[in-house]
C-alpha positions in Angstrom: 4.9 -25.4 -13.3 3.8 -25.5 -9.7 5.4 -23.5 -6.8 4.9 -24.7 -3.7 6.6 -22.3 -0.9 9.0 -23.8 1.3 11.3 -21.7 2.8 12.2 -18.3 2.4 15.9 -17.5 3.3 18.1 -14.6 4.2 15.3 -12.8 5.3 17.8 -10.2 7.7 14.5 -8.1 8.5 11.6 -9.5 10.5 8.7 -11.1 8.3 6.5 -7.8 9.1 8.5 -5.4 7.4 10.9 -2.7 9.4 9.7 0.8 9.3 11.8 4.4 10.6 9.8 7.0 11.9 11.3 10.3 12.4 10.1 12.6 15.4 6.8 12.3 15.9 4.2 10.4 14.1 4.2 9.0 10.2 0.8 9.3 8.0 -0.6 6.9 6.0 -0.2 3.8 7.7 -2.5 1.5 5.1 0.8 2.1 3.1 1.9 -0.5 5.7 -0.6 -3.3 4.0 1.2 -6.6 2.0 -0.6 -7.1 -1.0 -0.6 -11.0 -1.9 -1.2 -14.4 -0.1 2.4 -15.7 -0.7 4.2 -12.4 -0.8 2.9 -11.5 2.9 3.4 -15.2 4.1 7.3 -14.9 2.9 7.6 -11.3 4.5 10.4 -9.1 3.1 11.6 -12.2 1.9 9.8 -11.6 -1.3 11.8 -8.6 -2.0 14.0 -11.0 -3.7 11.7 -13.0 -5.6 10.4 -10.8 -8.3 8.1 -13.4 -9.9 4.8 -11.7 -10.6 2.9 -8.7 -10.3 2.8 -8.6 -6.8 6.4 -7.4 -6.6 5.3 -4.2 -7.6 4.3 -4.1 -3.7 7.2 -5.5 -2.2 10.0 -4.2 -4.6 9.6 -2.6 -8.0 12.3 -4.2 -9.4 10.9 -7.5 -9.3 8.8 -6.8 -12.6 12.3 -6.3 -14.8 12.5 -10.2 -15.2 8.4 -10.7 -16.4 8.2 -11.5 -20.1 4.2 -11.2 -19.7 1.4 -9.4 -19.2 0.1 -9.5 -15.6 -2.8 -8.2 -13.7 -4.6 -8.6 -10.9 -7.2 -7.4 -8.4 -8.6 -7.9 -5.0 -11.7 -6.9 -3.1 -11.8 -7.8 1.1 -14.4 -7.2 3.3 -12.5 -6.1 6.6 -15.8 -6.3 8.7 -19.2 -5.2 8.8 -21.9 -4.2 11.9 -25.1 -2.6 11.8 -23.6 0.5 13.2 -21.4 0.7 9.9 -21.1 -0.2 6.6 -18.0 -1.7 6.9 -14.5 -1.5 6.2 -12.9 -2.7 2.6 -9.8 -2.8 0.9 -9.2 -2.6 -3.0 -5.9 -3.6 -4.3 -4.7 -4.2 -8.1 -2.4 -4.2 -10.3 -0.9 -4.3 -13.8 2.5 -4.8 -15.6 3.2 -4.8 -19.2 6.6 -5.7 -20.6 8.7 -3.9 -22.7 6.8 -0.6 -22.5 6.6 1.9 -23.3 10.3 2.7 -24.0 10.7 -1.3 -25.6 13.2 -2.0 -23.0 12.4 -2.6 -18.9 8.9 -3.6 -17.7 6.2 -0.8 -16.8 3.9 -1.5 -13.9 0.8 0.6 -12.4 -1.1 -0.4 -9.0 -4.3 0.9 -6.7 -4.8 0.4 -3.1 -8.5 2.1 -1.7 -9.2 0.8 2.1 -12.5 2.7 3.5 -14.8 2.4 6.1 -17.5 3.5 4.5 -20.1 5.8 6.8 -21.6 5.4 10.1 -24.1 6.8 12.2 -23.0 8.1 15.9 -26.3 9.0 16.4 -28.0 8.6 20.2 -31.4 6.4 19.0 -33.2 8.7 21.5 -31.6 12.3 20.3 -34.3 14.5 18.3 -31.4 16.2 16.1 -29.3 13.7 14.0 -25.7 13.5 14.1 -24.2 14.0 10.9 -22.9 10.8 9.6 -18.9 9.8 9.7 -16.7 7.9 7.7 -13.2 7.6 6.4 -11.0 6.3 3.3 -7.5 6.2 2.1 -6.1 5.7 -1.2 -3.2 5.1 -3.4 -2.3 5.3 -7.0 1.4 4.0 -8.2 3.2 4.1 -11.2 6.6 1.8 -11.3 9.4 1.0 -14.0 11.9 -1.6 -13.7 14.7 -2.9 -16.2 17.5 -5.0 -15.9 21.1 -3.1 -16.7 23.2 -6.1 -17.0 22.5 -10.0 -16.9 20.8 -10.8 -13.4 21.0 -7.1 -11.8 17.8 -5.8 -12.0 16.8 -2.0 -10.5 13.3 -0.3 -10.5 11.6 2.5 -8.4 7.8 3.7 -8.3 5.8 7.1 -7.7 3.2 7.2 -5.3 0.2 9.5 -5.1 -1.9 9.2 -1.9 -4.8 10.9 -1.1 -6.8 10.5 3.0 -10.0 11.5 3.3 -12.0 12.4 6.3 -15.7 12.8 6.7 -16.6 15.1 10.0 -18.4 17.5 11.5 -19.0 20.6 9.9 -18.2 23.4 12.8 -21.3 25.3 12.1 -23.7 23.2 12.2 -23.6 22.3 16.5 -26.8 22.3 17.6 -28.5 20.9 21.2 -31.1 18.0 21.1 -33.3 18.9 23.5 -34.2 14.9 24.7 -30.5 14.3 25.5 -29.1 17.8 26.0 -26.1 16.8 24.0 -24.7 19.1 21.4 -23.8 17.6 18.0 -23.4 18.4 14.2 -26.0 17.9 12.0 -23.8 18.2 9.3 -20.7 16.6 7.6 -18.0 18.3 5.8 -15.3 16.4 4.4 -11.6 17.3 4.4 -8.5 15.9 2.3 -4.9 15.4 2.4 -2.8 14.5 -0.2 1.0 13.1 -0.7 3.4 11.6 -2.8 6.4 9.6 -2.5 8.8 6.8 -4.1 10.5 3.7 -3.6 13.9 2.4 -5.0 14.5 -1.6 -5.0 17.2 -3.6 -6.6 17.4 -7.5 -7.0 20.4 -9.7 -7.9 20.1 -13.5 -9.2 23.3 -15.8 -9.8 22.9 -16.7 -13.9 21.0 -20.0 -13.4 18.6 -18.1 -10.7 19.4 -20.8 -8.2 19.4 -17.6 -5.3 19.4 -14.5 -5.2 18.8 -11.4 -2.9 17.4 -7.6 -3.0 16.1 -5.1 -1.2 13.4 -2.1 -1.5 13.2 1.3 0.1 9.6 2.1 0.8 7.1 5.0 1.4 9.8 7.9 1.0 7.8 11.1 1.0 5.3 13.2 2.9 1.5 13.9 2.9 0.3 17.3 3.8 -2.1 18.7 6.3 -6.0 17.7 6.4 -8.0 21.2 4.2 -10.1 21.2 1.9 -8.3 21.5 -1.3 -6.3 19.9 -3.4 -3.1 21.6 -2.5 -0.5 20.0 0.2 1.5 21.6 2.7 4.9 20.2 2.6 7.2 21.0 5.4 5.9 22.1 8.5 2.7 20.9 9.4 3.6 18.1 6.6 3.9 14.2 8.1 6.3 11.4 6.9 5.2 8.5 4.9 6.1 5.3 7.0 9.4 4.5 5.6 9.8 0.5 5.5 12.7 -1.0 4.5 12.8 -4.9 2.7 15.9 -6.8 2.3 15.4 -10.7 2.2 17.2 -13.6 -0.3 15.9 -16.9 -2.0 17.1 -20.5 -2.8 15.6 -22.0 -5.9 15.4 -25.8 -6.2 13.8 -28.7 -7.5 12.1 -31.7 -6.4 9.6 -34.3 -7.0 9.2 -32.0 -10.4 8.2 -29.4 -8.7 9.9 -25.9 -7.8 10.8 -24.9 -4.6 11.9 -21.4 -3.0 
């Protein structure tokens, strides 16, 4: 059956979803990003829809009430100049029910946004700078199940990794047209975190409404180096904790479903 959006109710939070930072800044903003045409155009609304796979976004526990397999992926071009090759986002997902413990829904998810590389190059410099560029990306795992008849709870782990192509610090040299001094080389450098987030949904038995709520993004990612080895605690940065609360009305008209 068709759903056509209508209204979204309840939604206590603003449509773009609240976030708490602590002192200082948080990392990994793209964590930020709404994955879905009608999730982001409901907002936090859609924590309490849990109708699809793109719940696994918005509020793990959404998935408990699929009976199906689900999947789905996205590719956008951001933009694109002849200075760079652009900038592109990834995301996908995939839920499968009953698995793999037979009861509750599993769900797994990707996120990628990158800009690709770009040259910072003077046209007139003899010595080339050393190309730039920049990505970010995200790897989730999610379970959901339902404990009693129209409660449903779920949470997700999150692995993140940011990457950061630079200049490599021994590799200055002057370009004797310009006079400027610049690297010829790039070295890239890494950091990598992990976090969770808890939801919970609640439908009246006929699923006429409903509400829930998700806790987003709680974790940290460690300092930029060049391993595989993150530096929780002090030079560490918070995730960018959001927080989703919304509600829904179900009804029917014309033959067709509302929300």
């Amino acid at each position: 059956m068709t759903s056509v959006v209508l209204l979204a109710v309840l939604a206590l939070f603003p449509p773009a979803a609240a976030s708490a930072e602590g002192k200082g800044t948080a990392g990994a903003d793209f964590l930020k990003i709404g994955s879905g045409v009608r999730a982001v155009a409901m907002g936090s609304s859609y924590a309490a829809v849990g109708e699809d796979v793109y719940s696994l976004f918005w509020n793990p526990s959404g998935i408990a009430s699929l009976e199906a397999p689900e999947a789905f992926l996205s590719y956008v071009s951001l933009f694109s100049g002849s200075d760079a090759e652009g900038a592109y986002l990834i995301t996908g997902a995939w839920e499968q029910p009953s698995f793999p413990f037979g009861v509750g829904n599993f769900g797994a998810g990707l996120m990628a946004l990158t800009t690709g590389s770009f040259d910072s190059t003077d046209p007139q410099a003899l010595v080339r700078a050393a190309a730039g560029g920049a990505s970010d990306a995200l790897v989730f795992f999610s379970y959901a199940a339902s404990p009693m008849e129209g409660l449903s709870v779920g949470g997700s782990l999150k692995l993140l990794r940011r990457s950061l192509t630079g200049a490599d610090p021994l590799s200055y040299a002057a370009d004797p047209v310009t006079g400027d001094v610049v690297a010829s080389k790039a070295k890239d450098f890494a950091a990598e975190g992990a976090g969770v987030d808890v939801g919970v949904q609640w439908e009246n038995l006929d699923r006429s409404w409903g509400v829930g709520g998700a806790v987003q993004n709680i974790g940290e990612i460690g300092e930029f180096g060049e391993s595989f080895s993150p530096k929780f605690g002090g030079g560490a940065e918070v995730l960018p904790i959001t927080f989703r609360l919304g509600g829904v009305v179900r009804t029917k008209l014309w033959g067709q479903q509302f929300m």
